[in-house]
N, C-alpha and C positions, 0 to 999 in steps of 0.2 A: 557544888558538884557539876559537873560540864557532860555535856551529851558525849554519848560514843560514837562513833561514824559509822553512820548507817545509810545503805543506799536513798536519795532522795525520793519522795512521796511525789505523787502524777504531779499535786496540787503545788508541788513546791518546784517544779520546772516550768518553762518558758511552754505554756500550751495554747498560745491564741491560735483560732482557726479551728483548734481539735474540734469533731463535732459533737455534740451529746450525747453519751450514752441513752437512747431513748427505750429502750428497753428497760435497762434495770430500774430508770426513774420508775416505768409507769409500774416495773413489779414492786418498788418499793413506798412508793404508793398507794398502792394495792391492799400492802401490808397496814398502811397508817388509815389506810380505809376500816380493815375490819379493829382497827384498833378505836377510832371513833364510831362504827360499827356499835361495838358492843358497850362502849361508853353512853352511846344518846340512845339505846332501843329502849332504858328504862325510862326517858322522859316519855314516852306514848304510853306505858304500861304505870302510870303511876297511879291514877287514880283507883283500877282495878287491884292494881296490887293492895294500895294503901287500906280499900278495905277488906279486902280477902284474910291480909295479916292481920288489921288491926292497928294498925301505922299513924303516927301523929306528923306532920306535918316537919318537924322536928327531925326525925327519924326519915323521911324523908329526903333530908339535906343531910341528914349523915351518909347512908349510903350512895346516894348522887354523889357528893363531895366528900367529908373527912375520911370515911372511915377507906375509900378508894385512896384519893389524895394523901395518905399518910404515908401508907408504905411504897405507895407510887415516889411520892418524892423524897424518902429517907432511904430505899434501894438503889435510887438514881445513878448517884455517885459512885460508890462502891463497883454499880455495874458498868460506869462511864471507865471508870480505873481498869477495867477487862476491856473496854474497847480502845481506847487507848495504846494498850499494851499488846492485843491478841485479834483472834478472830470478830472482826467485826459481823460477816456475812453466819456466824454459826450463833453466836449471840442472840440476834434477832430472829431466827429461825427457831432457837430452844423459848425466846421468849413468847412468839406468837403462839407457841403449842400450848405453854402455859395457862395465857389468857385465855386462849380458848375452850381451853378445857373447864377454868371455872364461871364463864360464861355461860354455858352448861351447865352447871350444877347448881348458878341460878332457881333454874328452872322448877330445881327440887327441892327449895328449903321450905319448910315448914311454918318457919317462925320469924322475927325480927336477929334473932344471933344467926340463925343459920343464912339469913340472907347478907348478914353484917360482914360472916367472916368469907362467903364466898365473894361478895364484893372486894375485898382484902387480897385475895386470890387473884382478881383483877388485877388490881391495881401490881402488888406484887409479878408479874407478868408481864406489862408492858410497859414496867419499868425502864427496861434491857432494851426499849428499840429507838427511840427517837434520839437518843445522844450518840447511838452507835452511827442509824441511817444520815444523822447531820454530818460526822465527819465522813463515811464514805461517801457520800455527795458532795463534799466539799475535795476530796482525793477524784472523782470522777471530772470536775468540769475547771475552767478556768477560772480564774480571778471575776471577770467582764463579766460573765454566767454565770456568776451563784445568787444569785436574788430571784433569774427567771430560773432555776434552777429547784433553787430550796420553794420556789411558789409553788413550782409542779409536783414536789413533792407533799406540799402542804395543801396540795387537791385533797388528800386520803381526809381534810376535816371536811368539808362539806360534802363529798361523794359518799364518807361513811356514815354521817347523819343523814345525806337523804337516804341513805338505803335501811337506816335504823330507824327512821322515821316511817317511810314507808314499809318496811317490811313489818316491821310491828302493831304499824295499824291493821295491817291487813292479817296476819295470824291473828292478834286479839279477837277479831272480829268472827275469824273462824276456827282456831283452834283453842285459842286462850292466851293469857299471857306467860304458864310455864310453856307451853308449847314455845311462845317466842323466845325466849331464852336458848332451846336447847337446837334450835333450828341456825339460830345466830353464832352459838359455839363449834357447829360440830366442824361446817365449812373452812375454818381457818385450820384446825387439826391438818387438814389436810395441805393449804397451803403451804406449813411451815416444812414441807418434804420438799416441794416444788425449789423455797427460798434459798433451800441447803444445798439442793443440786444446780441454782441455775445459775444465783449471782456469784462473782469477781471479788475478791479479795486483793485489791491493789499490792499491799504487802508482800504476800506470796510470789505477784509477779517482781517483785520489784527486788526482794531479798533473797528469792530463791524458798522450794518449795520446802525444805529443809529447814527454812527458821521465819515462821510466820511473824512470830513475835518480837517485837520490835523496842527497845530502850527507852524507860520509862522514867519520867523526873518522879524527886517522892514528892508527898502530897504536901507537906508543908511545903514547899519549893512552890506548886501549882499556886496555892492560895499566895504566897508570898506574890509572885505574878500575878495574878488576876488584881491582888491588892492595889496594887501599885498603877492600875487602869481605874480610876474614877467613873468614867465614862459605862463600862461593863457592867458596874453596878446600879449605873441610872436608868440605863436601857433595859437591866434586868429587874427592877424595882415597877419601871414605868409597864414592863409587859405583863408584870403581875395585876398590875391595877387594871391593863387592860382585860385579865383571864377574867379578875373577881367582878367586873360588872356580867361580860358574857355571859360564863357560866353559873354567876347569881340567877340571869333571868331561864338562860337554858334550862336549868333544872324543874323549871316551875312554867317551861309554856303548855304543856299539854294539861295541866291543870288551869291555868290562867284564861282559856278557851272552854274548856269541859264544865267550871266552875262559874264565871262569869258572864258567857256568851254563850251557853246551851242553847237558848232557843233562835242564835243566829245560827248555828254549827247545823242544828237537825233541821234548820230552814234549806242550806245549802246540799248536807246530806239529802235529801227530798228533792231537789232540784237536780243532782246527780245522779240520784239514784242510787248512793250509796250508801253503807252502815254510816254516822256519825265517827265511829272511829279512824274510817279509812279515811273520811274525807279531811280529818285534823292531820292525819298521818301524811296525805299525799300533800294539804295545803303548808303545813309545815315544813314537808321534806322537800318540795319546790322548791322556799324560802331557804331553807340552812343550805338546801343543795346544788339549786342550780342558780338561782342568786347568788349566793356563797363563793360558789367556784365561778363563776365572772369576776367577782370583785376577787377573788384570790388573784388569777391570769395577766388582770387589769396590775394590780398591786403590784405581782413582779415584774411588769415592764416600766413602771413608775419606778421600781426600788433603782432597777439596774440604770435609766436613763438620768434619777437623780444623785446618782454615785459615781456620775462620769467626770464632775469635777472635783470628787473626793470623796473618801469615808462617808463625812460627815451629811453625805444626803441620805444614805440610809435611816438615818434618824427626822428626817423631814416629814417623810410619808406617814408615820405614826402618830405625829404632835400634829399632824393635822386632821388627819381623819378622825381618831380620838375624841375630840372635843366637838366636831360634829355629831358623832356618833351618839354620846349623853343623849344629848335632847330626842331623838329618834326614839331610842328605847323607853324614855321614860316615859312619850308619846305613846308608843305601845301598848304599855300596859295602862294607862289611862283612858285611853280613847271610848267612847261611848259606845261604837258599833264593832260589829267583827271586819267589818269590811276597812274601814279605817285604820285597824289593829294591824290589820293584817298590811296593807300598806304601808304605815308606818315601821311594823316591824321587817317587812322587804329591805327597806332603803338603810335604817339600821343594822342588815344583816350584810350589804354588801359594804357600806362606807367602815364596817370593822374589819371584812374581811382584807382589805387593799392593804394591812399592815402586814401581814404573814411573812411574806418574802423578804421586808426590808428588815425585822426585828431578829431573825436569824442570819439575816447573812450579813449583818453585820459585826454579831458578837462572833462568827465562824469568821471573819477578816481579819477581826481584830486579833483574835486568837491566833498566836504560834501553832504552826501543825501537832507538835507533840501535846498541846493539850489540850486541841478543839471539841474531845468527847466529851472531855470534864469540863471546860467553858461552859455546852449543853447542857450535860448536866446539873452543873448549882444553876444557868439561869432557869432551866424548867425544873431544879427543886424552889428558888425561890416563887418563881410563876404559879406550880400549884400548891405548895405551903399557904402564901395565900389566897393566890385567884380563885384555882380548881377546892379546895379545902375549904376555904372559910365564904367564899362566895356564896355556896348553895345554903349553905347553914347560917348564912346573916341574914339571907331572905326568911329562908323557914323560921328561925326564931322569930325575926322581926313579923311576920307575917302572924304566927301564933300571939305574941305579944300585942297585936293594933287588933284582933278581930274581935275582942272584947268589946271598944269602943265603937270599929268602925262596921265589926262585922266580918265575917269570913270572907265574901268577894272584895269587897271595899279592901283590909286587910291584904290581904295578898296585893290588889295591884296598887299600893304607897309603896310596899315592901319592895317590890319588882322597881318601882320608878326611883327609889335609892339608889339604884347604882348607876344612876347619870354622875353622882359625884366623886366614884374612885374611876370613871372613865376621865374625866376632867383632869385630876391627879395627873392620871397616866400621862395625858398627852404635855401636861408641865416638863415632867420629868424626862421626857423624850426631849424635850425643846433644851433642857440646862446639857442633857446629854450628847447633843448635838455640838453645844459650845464644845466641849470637852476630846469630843473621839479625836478629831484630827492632832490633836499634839499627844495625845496617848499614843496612839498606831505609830508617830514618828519616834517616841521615847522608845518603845517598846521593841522597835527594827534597831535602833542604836544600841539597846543591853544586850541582843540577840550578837551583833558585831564584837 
């Protein structure tokens, strides 16, 4: 089947010099802010929740990961095939309403089901944003500027963890943790009004108001193309491995400090003068947030400066950072003191973040326009299939299964220092995928001809 003739997308003309939409970035941004937001507010609220409910360690890692990460990345696709074909900017505006609504209902479950299926609710929710916001980001900026590009949009992970971080220490502390819940959902409700009035739909300008929707290949055709790129699938293999170490340990820092390092935690809350909760919340949220988002900044000017002599530097920045990164984390959760931990877990937070920019903008390069939503979305279904999915829940098992032997703190932090070995992985996989991209990208301009 051959495409139909449809006027060209920003992304597919001659745009050097254009300057950046800096607006919609930082509104959509914004949006991937409250979207990590209400992903990491449950790492500060875990240990009150875990026993409020009754929660095993176990269940823990389901709602962190599986039971989010299921239909987060098995709606993916489905909802990449509507961005794809239709309204990208209305998409993520119905999706952010979504999630914020059952971020909010959080707040009121009773039980382990009730909190299973409003986590589900999440995940279902912000399915619909990140494959859409990848391709209109990639139609807003040129070729040269999608690495610094997709980084600044990839601020919304560390801006919405520190703010999940910190704001949740600080409501726990005084209102509770359903209070954090409904305080974290209600704000984005609102957002998603602002999203639908304010951003640009490329499409619309480009096709005329009268046919948003634009010719779409079917889905076997996609997969047939994306097959046929090796490369796509190493880089998307290798960002998984890098999700499952992250989010293995994410899941479990606010317990790994509460649990292990109490009497370093309430030493320094004492020294601040604050609750213990605020001060893991703020030390934390520092660390994911404003460490984070340096080494995000950093990374996309690294992605875009090593992809000036081809594709295949996008994949340099990953296979390298990766493999430093291991040992950092595992250091983390080992470390004798808090003060150490906490060092160690800094340098680990920013040397992972530097990959963000290069690991999307490159499968958005590689990718043909007509199907950079869906490119997105199978690499972030395979990314949290198993990163975001089986990450938290290899810890939590693992963790339940050593505290027998080693003990409940001991326990947790082996479980935590595991995933120096699927960050290792990753950065392999980056490295074969590096070999690869540059003759993929030029097969792939040849079938297009």
């Amino acid at each position: 089947m051959t495409d139909a003739p449809r006027p060209p997308a920003p992304s597919e003309t001659p745009a050097a010099g254009r300057p950046l939409p800096y607006g919609a970035l930082a509104l959509l941004m914004t949006v991937y802010a409250f979207n990590l937001l209400d992903r990491q507010i449950v790492t500060i609220l875990v240990e009150p929740m875990k026993a409020d409910l009754g929660l095993a360690d176990w269940q823990i890692g389901m709602i962190s990961g599986l039971a989010f990460a299921l239909f987060y990345t098995l709606l993916g696709i489905p909802l990449a095939r509507l961005a794809d074909r239709g309204n990208r900017v209305g998409l993520i505006a119905v999706s952010l309403l979504v999630w914020s609504g059952f971020t909010a209902l959080c707040g009121v479950a009773r039980n382990f089901t009730e909190l299973l299926l409003a986590r589900i609710g999440v995940g279902i929710g912000e399915a619909g944003c990140t494959p859409a916001a990848h391709s209109l980001i990639t139609d807003y900026v040129p070729r040269e500027r999608r690495g610094w590009a997709l980084s600044l949009y990839s601020l919304g992970v560390p801006v919405g963890s520190l703010a999940g971080l910190v704001l949740g220490g600080v409501l726990l502390a005084s209102l509770g943790w359903r209070a954090a819940f409904l305080v974290a959902g209600l704000p984005g409700m609102l957002l998603a009004g602002l999203v639908w009035f304010a951003l640009d739909e490329p499409r619309r300008r480009a096709a005329g108001a009268s046919s948003a929707a634009s010719p779409q290949l079917p889905l076997g055709e996609v997969i047939a193309t994306l097959r046929r790129l090796p490369s796509f699938w190493l880089i998307s293999f290798g960002t998984a491995m890098g999700a499952f170490g992250y989010y293995g340990q994410a899941a479990f820092f606010g317990s790994l400090y509460m649990r292990t390092h109490s009497a370093g935690l309430d030493a320094l809350a004492v020294s601040w003068g604050v609750a213990p909760s605020v001060m893991l919340g703020l030390a934390l949220g520092l660390m994911v947030g404003v460490i984070g988002m340096l080494g995000t900044l950093a990374g996309g000017h690294l992605a875009d400066r090593a992809a000036r002599g081809g594709i295949a530097g996008y994949t340099r920045v990953p296979s390298i950072t990766l493999v430093l990164a291991a040992p950092l984390f595992a250091g983390a959760a080992m470390a004798g003191t808090i003060d150490l931990s906490f060092v160690l877990l800094g340098l680990a937070i920013f040397v992972h973040a530097l990959n963000y920019g290069s690991v999307f903008a490159a499968v958005q390069t590689l990718a043909k326009p007509s199907i950079r939503a869906m490119a997105s979305a199978i690499q972030l279904f395979i990314t949290n299939a198993i990163g975001l999915a089986l990450g938290p829940l290899f810890v939590g098992v693992a963790s339940d299964l050593l505290a027998p032997s080693l003990g409940s703190e001991q326990g947790l932090r082996a479980a935590m220092a595991l995933v120096a070995l699927p960050l290792a992985l990753g950065s392999l996989l980056f490295w074969l995928g590096g070999r690869r991209i540059a003759a993929d990208e030029q097969a792939d301009q040849s079938n297009r001809r």
